[in-house]
N, C-alpha and C positions, 0 to 999 in steps of 0.2 A: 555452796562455795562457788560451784562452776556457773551458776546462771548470776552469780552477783558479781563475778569478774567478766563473762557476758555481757551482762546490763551495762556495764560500764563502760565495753569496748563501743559498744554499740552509741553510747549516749556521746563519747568525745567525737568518734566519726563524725555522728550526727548533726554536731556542734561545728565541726571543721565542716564540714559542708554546707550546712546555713550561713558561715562566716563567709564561706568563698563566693556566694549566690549574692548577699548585701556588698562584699567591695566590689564586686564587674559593675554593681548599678551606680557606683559612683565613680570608678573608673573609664568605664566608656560611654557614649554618649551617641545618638543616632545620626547624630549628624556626619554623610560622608565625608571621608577626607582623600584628597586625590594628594596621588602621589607624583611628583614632581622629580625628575631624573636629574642630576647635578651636569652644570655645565662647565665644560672644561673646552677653553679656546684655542689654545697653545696646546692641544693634546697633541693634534694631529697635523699639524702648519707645519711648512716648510720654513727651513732656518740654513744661511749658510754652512760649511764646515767649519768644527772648530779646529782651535790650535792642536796639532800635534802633539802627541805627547807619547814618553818613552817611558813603556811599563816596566822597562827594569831599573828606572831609576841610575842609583848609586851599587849596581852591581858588578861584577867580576868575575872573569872568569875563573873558575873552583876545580881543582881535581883533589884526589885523596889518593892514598897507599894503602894499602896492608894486605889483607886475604882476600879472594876473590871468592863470591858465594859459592857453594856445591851444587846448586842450578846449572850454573855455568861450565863444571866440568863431570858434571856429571851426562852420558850418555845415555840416550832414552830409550825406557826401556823397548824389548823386542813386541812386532806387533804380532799376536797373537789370533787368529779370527775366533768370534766367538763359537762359531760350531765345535772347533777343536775344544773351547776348554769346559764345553760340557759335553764332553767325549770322553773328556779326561776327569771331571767330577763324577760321570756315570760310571765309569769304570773303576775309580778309589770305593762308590759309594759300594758297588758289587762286591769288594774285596775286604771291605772294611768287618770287622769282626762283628757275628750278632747275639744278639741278647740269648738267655738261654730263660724260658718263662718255665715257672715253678709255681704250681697251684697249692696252697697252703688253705683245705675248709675244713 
């Protein structure tokens, strides 16, 4: 069973690869083709200025009421150096209660 589903992987591979070898010979063709870079005139030319124009349109000026975020009144926190607060985790870590290990064979 295993060499006849085998045989078979092998024969459609096979197949798709013979296919793809007969369409490049009719797809491509030896004749070079040079490639040509598109031309654009007006890329880079210089042109007067245009009219002004006013990106806010039809706008207004806007405010709003209500509560003011907690960013805002909130006070930031204190600075801390780092050496300190791993002065202060090595010392929790020292104090911190430890395992009591039980051998059960």
């Amino acid at each position: 069973m295993k060499n006849c589903f085998f045989l078979f992987v092998a024969c459609i591979l096979w197949a798709v690869g013979a296919n793809g070898q007969t369409l490049n010979g009719h797809l491509l063709s030896a004749e070079p083709q040079i490639f040509v870079m598109p031309d654009h005139p007006q890329h880079a030319s210089q042109t007067g200025l245009a009219q002004e124009q006013d990106l806010r349109e039809r706008s207004g000026v806007t405010y709003a009421r209500g509560e003011r975020p907690t960013w805002e009144l909130m006070a930031p926190p204190p600075f801390v150096p780092i050496a300190d607060l791993a002065r202060i985790l090595r010392d929790e870590h020292a104090r911190a209660k430890k395992a009591v290990i039980s051998w059960n064979d």
